[in-house]
C-alpha positions as CSV (number, residue, x, y, z in Angstrom):
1,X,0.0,0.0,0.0
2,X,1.4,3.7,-0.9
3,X,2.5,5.7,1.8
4,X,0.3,8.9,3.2
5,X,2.3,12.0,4.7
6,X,0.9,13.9,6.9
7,X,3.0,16.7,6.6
8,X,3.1,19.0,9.6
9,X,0.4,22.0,8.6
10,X,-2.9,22.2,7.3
11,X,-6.1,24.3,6.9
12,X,-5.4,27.3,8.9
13,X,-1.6,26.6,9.9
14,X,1.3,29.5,8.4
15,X,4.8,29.4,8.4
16,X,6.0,32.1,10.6
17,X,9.4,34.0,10.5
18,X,10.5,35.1,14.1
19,X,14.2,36.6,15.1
20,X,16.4,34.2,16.6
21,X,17.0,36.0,19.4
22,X,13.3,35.8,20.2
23,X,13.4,39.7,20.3
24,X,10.3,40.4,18.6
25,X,7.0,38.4,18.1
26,X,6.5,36.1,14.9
27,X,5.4,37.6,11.9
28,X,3.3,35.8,9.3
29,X,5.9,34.5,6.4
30,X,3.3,35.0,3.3
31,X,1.0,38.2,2.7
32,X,-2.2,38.3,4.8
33,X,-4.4,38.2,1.5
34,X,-2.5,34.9,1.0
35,X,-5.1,32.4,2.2
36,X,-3.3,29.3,1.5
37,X,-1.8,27.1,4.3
38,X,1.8,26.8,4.4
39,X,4.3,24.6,6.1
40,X,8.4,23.2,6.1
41,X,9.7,26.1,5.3
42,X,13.6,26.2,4.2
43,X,15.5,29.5,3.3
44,X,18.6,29.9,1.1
45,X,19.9,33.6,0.5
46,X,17.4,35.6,-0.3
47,X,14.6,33.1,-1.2
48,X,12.3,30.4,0.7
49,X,10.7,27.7,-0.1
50,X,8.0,26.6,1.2
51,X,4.7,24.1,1.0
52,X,1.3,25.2,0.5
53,X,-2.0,24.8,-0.2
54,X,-4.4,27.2,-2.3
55,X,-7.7,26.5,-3.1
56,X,-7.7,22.8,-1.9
57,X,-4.9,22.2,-4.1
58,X,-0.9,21.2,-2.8
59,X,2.0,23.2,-4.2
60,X,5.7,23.9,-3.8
61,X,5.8,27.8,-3.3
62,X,9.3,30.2,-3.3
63,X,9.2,33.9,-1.6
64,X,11.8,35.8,-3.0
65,X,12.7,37.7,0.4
66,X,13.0,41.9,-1.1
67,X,14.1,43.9,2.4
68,X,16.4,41.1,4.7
69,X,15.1,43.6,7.8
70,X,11.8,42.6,6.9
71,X,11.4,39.0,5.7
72,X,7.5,38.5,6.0
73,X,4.3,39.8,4.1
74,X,5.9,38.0,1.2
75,X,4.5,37.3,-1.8
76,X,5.1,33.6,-3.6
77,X,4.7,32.0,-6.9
78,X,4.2,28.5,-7.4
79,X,6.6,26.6,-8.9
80,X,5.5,22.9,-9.7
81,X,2.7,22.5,-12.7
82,X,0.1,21.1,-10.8
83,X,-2.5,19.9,-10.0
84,X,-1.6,18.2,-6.7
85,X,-3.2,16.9,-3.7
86,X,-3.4,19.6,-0.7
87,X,-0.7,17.4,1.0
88,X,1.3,16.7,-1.9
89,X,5.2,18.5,-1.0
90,X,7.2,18.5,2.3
91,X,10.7,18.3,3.7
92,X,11.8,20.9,0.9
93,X,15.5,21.6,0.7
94,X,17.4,24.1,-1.3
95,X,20.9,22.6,-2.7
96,X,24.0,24.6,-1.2
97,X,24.2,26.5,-4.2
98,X,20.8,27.9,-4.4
99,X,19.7,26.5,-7.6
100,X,18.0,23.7,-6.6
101,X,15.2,22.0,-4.2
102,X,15.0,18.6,-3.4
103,X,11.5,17.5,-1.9
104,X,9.4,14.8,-1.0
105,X,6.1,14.9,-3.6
106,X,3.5,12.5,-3.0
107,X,0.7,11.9,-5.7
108,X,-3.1,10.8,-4.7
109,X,-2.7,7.4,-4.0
110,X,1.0,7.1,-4.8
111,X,4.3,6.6,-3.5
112,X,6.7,9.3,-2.4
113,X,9.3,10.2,-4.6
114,X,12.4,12.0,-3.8
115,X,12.3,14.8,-6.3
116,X,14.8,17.7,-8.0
117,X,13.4,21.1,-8.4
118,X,15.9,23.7,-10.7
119,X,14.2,27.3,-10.8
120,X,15.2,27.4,-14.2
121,X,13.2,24.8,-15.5
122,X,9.4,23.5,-14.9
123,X,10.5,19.9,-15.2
124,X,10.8,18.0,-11.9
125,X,13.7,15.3,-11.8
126,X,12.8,12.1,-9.6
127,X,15.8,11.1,-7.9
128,X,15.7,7.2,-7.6
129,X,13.4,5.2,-10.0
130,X,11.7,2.6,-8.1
131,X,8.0,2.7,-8.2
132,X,7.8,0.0,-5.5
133,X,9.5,2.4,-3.1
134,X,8.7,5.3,-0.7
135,X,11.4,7.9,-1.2
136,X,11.5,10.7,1.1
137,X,13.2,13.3,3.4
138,X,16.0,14.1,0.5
139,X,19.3,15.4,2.1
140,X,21.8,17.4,-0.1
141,X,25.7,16.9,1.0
142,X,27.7,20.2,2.0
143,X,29.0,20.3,-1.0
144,X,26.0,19.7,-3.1
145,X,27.4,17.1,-4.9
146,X,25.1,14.1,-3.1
147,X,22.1,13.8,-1.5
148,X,20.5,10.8,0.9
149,X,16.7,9.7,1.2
150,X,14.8,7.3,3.0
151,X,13.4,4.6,1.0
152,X,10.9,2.0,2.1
């Protein structure tokens, strides 16, 4: 039987940015007339990447963060083609390069599979062709040069 995901966040829940010094409360990481959910957010430079949930429908999101002093009230474009199920992406992970997210993505009724995101093209890349398999929780190496998953 495929494996089921509940990734952590659903209707209602937001990623929230907060200082790590805990000097200031948490602010809201998307714009408030963002009504999606989002969850497993993962920053590299000046972007973050995040899961969501518009319109009953799962996506993989990316903020481009504009003002580093202000990293929330962001706006995001989706950057999968769709259509997936609301719980569809998590355990996103930019490569140490920036150019790159490796995710989990789980169809309706599927298995997970381990996937590659570039930002400069719409074509996901699985990352171990087994349909028999689970493959989540990607990994990248420091160097960016390997990555580790689970498979089961």
């Amino acid at each position: 039987m495929p494996g089921r995901y509940g990734w952590i966040g659903g209707p209602g829940s937001s990623a929230y940015v907060v200082p790590a010094d805990g000097s200031a409360p948490g602010r809201r990481l998307l714009a408030a007339d963002r009504k999606e959910f989002t969850s497993l957010p993962d920053w590299s430079g000046d972007r973050i990447v995040v899961a969501g949930n518009r319109l009953g429908e799962g996506g993989l999101w990316v903020a481009d963060v504009t003002d580093p002093n202000q990293p929330w009230d962001l706006q995001a474009r989706r950057i999968d083609a769709g259509p997936s199920d609301p719980i569809s992406f998590g355990w996103s992970r930019w490569s140490p390069d920036g150019t790159t997210i490796a995710t989990t993505y789980v169809p309706t009724g599927g298995y997970g599979d381990a996937m590659l995101y570039s930002l400069d093209s719409a074509a996901p890349q699985p990352l171990l062709d087994d349909p028999a398999l689970d493959k989540i929780l990607p990994a990248w190496s420091p160097d960016g040069t390997w990555l580790t998953m689970l498979a089961m």
